[in-house]
LOMAR-172092 format. One record per residue (C-alpha): residue in one letter; x, y, z; residue number from 1. Coordinates in steps of 0.2 Angstrom, whole numbers, plus 5000, padded with zeros to 4 digits. Layout:
residues N
{A,{X,Y,Z},NUM} ...
***
This chain:
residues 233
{X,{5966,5233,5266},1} {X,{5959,5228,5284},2} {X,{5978,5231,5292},3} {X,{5975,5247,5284},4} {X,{5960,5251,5289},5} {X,{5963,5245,5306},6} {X,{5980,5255,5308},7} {X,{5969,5273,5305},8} {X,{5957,5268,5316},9} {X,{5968,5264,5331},10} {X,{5978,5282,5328},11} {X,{5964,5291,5329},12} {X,{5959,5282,5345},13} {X,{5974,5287,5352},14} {X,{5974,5305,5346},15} {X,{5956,5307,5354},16} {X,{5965,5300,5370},17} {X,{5977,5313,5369},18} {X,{5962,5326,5372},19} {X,{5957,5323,5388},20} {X,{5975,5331,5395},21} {X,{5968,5348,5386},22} {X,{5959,5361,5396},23} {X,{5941,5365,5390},24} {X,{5943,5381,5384},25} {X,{5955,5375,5373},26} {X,{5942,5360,5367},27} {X,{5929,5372,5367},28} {X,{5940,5384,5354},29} {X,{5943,5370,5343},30} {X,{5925,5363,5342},31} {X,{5922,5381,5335},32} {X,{5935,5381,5323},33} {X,{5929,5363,5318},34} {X,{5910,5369,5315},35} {X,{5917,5382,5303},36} {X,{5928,5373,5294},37} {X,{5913,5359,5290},38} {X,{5903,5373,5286},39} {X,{5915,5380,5274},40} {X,{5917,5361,5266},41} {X,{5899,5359,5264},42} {X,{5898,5375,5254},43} {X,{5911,5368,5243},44} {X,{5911,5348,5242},45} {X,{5894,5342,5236},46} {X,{5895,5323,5238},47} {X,{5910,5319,5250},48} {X,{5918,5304,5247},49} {X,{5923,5296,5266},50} {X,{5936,5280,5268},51} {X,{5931,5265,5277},52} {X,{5941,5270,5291},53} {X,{5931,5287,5291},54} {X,{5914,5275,5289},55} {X,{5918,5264,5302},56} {X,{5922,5279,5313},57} {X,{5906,5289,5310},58} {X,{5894,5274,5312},59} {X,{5901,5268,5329},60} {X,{5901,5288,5335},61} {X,{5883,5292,5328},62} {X,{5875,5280,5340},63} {X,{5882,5293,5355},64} {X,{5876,5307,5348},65} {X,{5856,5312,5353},66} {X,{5844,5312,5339},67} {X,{5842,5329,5337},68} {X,{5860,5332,5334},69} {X,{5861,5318,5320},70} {X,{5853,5328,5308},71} {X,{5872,5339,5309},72} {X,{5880,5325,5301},73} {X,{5884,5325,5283},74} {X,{5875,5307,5279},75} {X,{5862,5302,5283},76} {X,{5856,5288,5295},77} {X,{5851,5279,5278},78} {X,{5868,5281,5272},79} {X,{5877,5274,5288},80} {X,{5864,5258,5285},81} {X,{5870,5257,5268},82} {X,{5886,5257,5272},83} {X,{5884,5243,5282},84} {X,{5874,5233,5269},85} {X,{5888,5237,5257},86} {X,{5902,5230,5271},87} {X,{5889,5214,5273},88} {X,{5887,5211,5255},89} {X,{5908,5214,5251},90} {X,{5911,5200,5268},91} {X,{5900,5186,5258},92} {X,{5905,5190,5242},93} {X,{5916,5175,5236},94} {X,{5925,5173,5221},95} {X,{5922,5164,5206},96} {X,{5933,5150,5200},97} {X,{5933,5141,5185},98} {X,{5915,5144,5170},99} {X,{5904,5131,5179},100} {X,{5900,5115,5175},101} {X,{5907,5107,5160},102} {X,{5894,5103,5145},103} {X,{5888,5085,5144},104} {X,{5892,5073,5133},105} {X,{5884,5070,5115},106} {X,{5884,5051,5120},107} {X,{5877,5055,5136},108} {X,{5864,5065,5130},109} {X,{5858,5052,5117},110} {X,{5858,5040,5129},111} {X,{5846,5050,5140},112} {X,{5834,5052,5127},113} {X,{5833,5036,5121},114} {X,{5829,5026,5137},115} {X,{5817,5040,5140},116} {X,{5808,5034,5122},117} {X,{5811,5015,5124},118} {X,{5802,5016,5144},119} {X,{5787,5031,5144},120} {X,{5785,5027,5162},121} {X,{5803,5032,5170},122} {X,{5807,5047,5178},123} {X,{5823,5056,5178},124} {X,{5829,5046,5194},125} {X,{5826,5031,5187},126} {X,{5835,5035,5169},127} {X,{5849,5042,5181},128} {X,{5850,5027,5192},129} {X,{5850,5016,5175},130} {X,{5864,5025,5169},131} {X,{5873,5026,5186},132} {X,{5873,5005,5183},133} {X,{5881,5006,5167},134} {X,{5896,5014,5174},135} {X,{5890,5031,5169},136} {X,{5890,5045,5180},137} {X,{5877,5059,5177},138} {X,{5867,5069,5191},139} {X,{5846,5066,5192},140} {X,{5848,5086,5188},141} {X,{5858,5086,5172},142} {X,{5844,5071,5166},143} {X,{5830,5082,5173},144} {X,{5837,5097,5160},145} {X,{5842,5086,5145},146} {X,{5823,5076,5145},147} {X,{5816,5096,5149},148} {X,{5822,5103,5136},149} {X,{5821,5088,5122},150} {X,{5802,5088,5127},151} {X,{5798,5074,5137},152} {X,{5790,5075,5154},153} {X,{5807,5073,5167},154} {X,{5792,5065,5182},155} {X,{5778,5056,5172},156} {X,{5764,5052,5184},157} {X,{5759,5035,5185},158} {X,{5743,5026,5194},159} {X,{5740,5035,5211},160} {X,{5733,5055,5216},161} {X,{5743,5069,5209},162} {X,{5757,5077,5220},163} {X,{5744,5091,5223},164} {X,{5730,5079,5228},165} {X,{5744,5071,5242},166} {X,{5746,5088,5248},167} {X,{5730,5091,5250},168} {X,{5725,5076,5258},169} {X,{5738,5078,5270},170} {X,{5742,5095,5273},171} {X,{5735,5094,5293},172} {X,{5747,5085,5295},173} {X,{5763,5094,5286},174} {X,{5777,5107,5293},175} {X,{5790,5116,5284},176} {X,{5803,5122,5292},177} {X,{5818,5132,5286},178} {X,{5832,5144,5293},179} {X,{5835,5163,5289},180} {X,{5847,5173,5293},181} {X,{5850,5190,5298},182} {X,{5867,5202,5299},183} {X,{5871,5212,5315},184} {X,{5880,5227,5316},185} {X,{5895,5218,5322},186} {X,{5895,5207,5304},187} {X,{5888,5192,5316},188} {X,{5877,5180,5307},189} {X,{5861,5173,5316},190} {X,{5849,5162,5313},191} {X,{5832,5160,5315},192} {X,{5824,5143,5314},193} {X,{5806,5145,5309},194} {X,{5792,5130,5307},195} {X,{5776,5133,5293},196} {X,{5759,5125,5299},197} {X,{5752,5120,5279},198} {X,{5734,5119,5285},199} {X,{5733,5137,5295},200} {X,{5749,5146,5286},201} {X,{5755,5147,5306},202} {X,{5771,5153,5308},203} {X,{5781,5147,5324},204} {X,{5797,5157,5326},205} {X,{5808,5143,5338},206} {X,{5823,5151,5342},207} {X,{5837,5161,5336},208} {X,{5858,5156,5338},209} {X,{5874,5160,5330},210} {X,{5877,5141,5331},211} {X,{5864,5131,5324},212} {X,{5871,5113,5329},213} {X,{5859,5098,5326},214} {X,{5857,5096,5344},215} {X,{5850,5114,5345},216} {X,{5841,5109,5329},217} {X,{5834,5093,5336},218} {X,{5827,5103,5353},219} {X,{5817,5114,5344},220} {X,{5808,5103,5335},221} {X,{5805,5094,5350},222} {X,{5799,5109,5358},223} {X,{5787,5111,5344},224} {X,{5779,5095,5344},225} {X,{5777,5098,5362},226} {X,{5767,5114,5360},227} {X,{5757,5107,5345},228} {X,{5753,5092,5355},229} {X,{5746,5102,5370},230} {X,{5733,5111,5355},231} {X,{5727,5091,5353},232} {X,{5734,5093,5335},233} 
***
């Protein structure tokens, strides 16, 4: 399909090349002949239905065309960004292979459960690190779900503040940091790499990069602690 696509696009590159040996009377003629010819189409197609080649072709020719003259066009400029939402999501769309993950065992499952009865105080880790020892290999997540869903707490608390009460106690003192990313009209991916103040809800916007390798990653954090150590924090 992109051979396809690619092979329309270049003819009608070369065909619009072909009109600059015309005279402009002749251009002139044909524009007119064109404008009645949409006009005629727009009384008879109600929803037209363009290829990608076409789609690709109007969106990269809209942007030449003054805003006043837009309006002329048979979508809108919320279809041409639809369009390109649609050629976004189609590009990251990845198949699925295989039903997921395979159901856990009966002997598994018991096995969970029961050291979860015989010690009160173990978290999943620990039942999964238990496990781990005995030659069995089980994921902290798969543990998390069977002690969920069997009743039992997957994290009991044991002496010490609350996970809540920690964060409160320490949340002067704590950054989140995460990336997001955004789609260009050239389907290039950036990223933005963002840090969340907890105490003020600050958000400090560090940099952006097609290439977020950890050296970049590693200079922007030391950028921020620069600036956060200038406002004496």
């Amino acid at each position: 399909m992109a051979l396809r696509l690619l092979y329309l696009i270049v003819l009608r590159v070369f065909g619009w090349i072909a009109l600059l040996a015309r005279s402009q009377a002749s251009k002139d003629a044909e524009i007119l002949v064109l404008w009645h010819q949409l006009a005629v189409l727009r009384r008879q197609v109600a929803v037209p239905r363009p290829s990608w080649a076409d789609r690709a072709i109007l969106s990269a020719l809209a942007r030449l065309l003054p805003r006043c003259r837009r309006c002329h066009l048979f979508v809108t400029p919320r279809t041409l960004l639809r369009w390109h939402a649609d050629l976004v999501k189609r590009r990251w769309t990845y198949p699925k292979h295989g039903p997921g993950r395979p159901p856990v065992r009966p002997t598994i499952r018991a096995l969970v459960l029961r050291l979860a009865a015989e010690n009160p105080g173990w978290g999943y880790r620990r039942i999964a690190g238990q496990i781990a020892g005995l030659g069995r290999k089980v994921s902290p997540a798969t543990v998390w779900a069977i002690l969920k869903r069997a009743g039992f707490d997957p994290a009991p608390r044991c002496s010490g503040p609350t996970w809540a009460q920690f964060l409160h106690a320490q949340t002067f003192g704590i950054l989140a940091c995460d990336f997001f990313s955004v789609e260009t009209v050239m389907l290039t991916r950036l990223y933005c790499f963002a840090v969340v103040e907890h105490a003020t809800r600050r958000v400090h916007v560090r940099g952006v990069t097609a290439n977020p390798t950890a050296g970049w990653v590693a200079q922007q954090a030391r950028n921020l602690l620069l600036d956060l150590g200038d406002r004496n924090l």
